[in-house]
C-alpha positions as CSV (number, residue, x, y, z in Angstrom):
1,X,-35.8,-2.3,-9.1
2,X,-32.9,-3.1,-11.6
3,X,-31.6,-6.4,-12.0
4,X,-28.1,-5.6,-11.3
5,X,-27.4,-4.3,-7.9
6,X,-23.9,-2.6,-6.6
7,X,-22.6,-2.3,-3.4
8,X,-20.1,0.6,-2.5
9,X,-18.5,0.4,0.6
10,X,-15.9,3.0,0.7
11,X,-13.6,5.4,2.8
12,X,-15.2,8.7,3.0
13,X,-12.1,10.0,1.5
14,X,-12.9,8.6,-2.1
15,X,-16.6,10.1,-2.0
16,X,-16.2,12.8,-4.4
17,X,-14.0,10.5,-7.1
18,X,-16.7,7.7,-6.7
19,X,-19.1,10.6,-7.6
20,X,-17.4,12.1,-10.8
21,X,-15.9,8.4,-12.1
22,X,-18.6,6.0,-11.0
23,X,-21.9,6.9,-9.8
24,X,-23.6,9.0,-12.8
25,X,-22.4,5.7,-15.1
26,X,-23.8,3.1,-12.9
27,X,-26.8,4.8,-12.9
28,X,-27.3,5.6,-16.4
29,X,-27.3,2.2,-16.9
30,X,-29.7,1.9,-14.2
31,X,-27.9,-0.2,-11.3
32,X,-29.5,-0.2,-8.1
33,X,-26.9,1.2,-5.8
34,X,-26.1,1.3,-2.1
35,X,-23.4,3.6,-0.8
36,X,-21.8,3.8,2.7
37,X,-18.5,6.1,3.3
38,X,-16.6,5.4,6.2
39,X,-14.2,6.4,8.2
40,X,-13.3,3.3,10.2
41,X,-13.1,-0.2,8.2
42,X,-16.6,-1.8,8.7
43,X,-17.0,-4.7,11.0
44,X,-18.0,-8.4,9.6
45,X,-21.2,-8.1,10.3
46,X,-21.9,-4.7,8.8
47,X,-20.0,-6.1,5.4
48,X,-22.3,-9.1,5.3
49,X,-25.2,-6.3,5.4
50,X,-23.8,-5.1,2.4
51,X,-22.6,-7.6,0.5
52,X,-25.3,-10.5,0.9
53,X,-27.9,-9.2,-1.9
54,X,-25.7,-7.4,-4.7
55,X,-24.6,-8.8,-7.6
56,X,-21.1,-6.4,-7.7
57,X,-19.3,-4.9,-4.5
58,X,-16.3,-1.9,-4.6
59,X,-14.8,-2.2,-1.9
60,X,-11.9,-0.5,-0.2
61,X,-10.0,-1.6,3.1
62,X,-12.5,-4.1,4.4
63,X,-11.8,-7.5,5.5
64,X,-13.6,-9.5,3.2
65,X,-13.5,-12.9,4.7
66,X,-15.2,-16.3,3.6
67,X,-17.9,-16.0,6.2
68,X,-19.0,-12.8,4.0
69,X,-18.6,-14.2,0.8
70,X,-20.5,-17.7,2.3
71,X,-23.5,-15.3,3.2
72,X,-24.0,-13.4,-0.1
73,X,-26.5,-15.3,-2.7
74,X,-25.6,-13.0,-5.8
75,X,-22.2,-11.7,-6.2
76,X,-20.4,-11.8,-8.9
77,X,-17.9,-9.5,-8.5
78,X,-15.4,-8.0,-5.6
79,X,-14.4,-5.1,-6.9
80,X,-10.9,-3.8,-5.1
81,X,-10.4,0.2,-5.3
82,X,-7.0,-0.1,-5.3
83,X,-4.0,-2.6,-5.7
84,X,-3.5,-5.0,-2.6
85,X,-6.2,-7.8,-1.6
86,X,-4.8,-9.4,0.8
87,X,-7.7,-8.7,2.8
88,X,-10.1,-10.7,1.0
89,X,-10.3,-14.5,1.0
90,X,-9.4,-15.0,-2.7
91,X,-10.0,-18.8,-2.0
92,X,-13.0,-18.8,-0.9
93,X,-14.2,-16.1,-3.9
94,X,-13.2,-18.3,-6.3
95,X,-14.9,-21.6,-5.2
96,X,-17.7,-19.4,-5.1
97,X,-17.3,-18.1,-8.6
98,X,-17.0,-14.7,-7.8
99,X,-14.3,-12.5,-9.5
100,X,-11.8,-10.5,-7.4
101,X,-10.5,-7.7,-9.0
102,X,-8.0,-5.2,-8.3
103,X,-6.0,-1.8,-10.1
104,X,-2.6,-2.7,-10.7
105,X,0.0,0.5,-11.9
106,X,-2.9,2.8,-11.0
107,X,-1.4,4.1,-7.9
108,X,2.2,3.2,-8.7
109,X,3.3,6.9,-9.1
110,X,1.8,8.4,-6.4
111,X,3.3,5.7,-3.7
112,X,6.8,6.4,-5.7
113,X,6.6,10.2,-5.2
114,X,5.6,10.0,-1.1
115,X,8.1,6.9,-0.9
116,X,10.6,9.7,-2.4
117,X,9.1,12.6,0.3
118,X,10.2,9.8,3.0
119,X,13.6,9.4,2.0
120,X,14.3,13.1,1.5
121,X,12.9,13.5,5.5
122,X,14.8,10.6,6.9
123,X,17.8,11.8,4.8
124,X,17.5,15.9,5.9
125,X,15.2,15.2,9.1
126,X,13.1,17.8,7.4
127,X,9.9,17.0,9.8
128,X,11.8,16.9,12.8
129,X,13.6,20.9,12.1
130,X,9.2,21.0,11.4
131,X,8.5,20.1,14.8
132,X,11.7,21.8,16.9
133,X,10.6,25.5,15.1
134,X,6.8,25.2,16.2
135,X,8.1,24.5,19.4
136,X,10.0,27.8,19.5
137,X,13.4,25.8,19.0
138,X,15.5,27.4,16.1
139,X,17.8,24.3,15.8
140,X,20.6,23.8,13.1
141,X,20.0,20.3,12.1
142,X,22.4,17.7,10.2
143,X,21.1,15.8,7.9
144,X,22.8,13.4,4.5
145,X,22.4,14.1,0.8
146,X,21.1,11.5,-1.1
147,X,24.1,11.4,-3.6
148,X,26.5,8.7,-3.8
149,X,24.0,6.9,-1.1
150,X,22.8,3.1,-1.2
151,X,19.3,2.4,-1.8
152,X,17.9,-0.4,-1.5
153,X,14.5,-1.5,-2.9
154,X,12.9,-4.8,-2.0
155,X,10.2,-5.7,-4.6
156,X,11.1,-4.0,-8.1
157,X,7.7,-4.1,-9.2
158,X,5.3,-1.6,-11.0
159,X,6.0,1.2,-7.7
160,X,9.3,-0.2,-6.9
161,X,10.6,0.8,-10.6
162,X,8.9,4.3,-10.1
163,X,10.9,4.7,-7.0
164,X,13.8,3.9,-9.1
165,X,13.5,5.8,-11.9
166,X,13.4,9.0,-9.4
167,X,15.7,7.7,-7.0
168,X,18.5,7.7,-9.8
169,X,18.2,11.3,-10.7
170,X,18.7,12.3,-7.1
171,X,22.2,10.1,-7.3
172,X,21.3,6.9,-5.3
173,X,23.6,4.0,-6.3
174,X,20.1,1.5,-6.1
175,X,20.6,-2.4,-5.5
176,X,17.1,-4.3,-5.0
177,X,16.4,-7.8,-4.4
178,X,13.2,-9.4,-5.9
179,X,11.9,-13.1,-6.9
180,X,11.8,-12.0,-10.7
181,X,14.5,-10.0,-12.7
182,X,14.1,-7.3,-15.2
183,X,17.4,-7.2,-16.3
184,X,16.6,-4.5,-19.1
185,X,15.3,-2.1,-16.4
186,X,18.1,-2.8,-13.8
187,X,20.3,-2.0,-17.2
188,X,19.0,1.2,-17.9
189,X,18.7,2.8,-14.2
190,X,21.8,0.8,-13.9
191,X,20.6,-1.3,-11.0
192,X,22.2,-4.2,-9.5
193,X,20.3,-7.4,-8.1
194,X,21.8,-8.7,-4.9
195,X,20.5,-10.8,-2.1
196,X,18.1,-9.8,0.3
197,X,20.3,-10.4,3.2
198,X,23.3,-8.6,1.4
199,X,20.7,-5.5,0.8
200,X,19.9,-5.2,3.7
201,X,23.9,-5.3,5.2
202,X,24.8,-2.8,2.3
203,X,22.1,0.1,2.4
204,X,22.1,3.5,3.9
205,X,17.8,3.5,3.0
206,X,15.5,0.3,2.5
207,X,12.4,1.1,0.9
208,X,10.0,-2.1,1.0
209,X,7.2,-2.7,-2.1
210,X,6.4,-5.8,-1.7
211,X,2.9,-7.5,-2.0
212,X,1.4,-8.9,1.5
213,X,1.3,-13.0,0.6
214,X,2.4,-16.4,2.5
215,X,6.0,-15.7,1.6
216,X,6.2,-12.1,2.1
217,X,4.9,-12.0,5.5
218,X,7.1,-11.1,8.7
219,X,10.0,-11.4,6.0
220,X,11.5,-8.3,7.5
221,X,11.8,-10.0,11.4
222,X,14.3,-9.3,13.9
223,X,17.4,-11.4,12.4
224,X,17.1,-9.4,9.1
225,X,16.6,-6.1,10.9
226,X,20.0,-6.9,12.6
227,X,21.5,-7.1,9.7
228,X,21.2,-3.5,8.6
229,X,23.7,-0.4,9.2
230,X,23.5,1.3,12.5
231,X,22.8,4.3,10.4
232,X,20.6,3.4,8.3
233,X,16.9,3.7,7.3
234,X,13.8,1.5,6.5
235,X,11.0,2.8,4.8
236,X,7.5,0.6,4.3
237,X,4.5,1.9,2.0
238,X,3.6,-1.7,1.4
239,X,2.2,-3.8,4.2
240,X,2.6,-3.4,7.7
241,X,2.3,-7.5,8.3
242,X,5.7,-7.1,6.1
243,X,8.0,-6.2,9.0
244,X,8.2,-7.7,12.4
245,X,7.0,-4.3,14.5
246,X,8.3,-5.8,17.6
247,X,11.1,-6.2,16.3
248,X,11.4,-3.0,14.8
249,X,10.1,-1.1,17.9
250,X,13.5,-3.1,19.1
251,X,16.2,-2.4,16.7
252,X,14.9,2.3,17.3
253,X,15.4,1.7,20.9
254,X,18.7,-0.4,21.2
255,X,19.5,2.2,17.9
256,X,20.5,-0.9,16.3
257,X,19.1,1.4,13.2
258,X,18.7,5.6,12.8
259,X,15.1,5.5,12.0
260,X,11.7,4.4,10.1
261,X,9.7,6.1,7.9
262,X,6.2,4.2,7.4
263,X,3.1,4.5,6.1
264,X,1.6,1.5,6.9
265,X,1.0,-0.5,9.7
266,X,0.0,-4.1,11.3
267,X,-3.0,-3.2,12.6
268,X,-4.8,0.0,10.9
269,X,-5.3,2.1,12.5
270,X,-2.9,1.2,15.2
271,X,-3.4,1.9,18.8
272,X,-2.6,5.0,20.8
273,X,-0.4,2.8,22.5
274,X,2.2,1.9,19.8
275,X,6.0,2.1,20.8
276,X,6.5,3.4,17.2
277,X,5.0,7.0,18.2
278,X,7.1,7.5,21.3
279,X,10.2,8.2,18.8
280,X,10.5,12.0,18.1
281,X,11.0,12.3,14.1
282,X,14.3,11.9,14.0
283,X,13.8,8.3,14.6
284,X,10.4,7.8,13.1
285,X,8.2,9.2,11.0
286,X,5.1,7.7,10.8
287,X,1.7,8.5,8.2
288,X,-1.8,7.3,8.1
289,X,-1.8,4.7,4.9
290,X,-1.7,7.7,2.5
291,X,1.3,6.8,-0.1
292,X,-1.0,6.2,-2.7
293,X,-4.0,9.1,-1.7
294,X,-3.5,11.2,-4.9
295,X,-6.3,12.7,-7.0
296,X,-4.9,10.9,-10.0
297,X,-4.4,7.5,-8.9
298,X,-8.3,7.4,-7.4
299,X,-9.1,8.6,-10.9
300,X,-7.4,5.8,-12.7
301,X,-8.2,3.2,-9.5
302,X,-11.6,4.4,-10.2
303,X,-12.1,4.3,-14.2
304,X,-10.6,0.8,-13.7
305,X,-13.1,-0.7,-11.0
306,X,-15.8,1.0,-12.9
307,X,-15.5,-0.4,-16.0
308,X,-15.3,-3.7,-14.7
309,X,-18.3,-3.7,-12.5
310,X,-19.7,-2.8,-16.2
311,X,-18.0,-5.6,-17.7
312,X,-19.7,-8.3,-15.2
313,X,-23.1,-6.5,-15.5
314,X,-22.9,-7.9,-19.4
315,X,-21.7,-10.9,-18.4
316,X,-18.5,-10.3,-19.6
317,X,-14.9,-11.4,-18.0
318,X,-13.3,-8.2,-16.2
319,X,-9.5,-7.5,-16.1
320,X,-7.3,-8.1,-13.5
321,X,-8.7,-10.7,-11.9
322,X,-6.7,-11.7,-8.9
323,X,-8.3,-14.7,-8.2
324,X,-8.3,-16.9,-11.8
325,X,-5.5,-19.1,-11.2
């Protein structure tokens, strides 16, 4: 048995990326591993199966919580395969001296280019003309062209600049509202920081890239939602927890708003039951977490979290760790 033992606890989805980036390394360099594709997050229990004997675990959306990381007696590293952490108790990883890790920029193009898809379908209802012609209904539909439209972006981040970078070629006048300023960027695209509250007042489309944290959590609730144009659009490929469902499940049927666009949820996957799919797709158009699900960004994503699994296995520091502060 090898002294250094990895977990890999992904969805089955990444399979054949973990198989040409990953697994032929790890076991060249003779890693013990364990491997479990899923298609439904694992439950604590099965996590602490996995977890409690490894020395490195690459994981993907489990909830990683600090009865897990209590019950393991080796591990050194959390490996994220992706961007956003907020499912794993970084608090309790780092009393425990175990690194968190994550893939920051990695997926930041492929989120921008389906963030751009949602705009264009909210903007010319292109899955809802879809939907009327496989129902035998040859419908002329009305949509909006992007040009001379507000967009707003809230969190001008790594994917929140690559939404804006191909948001100004299709003539978007783009405001944004974030914590931090990059007033050389804003120059170039020739974006204008504003307030959250005036974005949100002002914009014909929202797009929301944000990270899920204590501050950013039920930002978007029902007094903010009010505050958008009747005609207007909110688009989330961030967090679910982000935006007040409720409330948003609200504002579509009072039509306080024209429609949503979102990729993400609170609870994944969301019940059968949720309001939000009673809306035909004219109102909302709703996807299964997929933003970033590009061949290219599970390569990078990939390359990253392999190569710092590697990094711990020599007892070495790994980047990105989301956890050192």
């Amino acid at each position: 048995m090898s002294h250094f033992k990895v977990s890999i606890t992904l969805p089955k989805g990444f399979k054949i990326i973990y198989k040409n980036k990953m697994r032929q390394e790890f076991l060249r360099r003779k890693f013990e591993v364990i491997e479990y594709f899923y298609e439904t997050p694992l439950k604590e229990h099965q996590i602490i199966h996995y977890l409690k004997d490894v020395d490195a675990a690459v994981v993907g959306g489990e909830n990683i919580s600090r009865e897990v990381i209590e019950k393991t007696k080796r591990l050194k590293i959390i490996a994220y395969f992706g961007v956003g952490v907020d499912k794993i108790n970084l608090k309790a990883a780092k009393e425990k001296g175990i690194y968190v890790t994550n893939t920051p920029n990695a997926n930041a193009i492929s989120v921008a280019e389906f963030t751009i898809g949602l705009i264009l379908n909210c903007m010319r209802k292109i899955c809802f003309s879809h939907n009327q012609l496989r129902n035998k209904n040859w419908q002329l539909v009305i949509g909006s062209e992007c040009e001379g439209k507000i967009l707003g972006i809230i969190g001008l981040g790594s994917i929140g600049k690559e939404v804006a970078k191909r948001a100004s070629h299709l003539g978007f006048n783009i405001r944004a509202f974030d914590i931090k300023y990059d007033y050389e960027f804003a120059s170039k695209y020739d974006i204008k920081y504003i307030s959250l509250d005036k974005l949100l007042s002002i914009s014909d489309i929202i797009s929301i890239h944000m990270p899920l944290n204590c501050r950013t959590i039920g930002i978007i609730d029902k007094t903010k939602i009010n505050k958008m144009k009747n005609m207007s659009y909110l688009i989330n490929t961030s967090r679910g927890e982000i935006v007040d469902e409720q409330a948003l499940i609200e504002a579509l049927e009072l039509k306080i708003i024209s429609g949503v666009a979102l990729d993400v949820f609170k609870n994944e996957p969301p019940s059968r039951k949720n309001k939000l799919f009673q809306f035909n797709s004219l109102r909302s158009i709703t996807t299964s977490h997929v933003a970033a699900g590009t061949i290219e960004a599970a390569n990078r994503i990939a390359e990253v979290t392999r190569d710092n699994v590697i990094l711990v296995s020599k007892g070495q520091e790994p980047i990105f760790i989301t956890n050192k502060k």
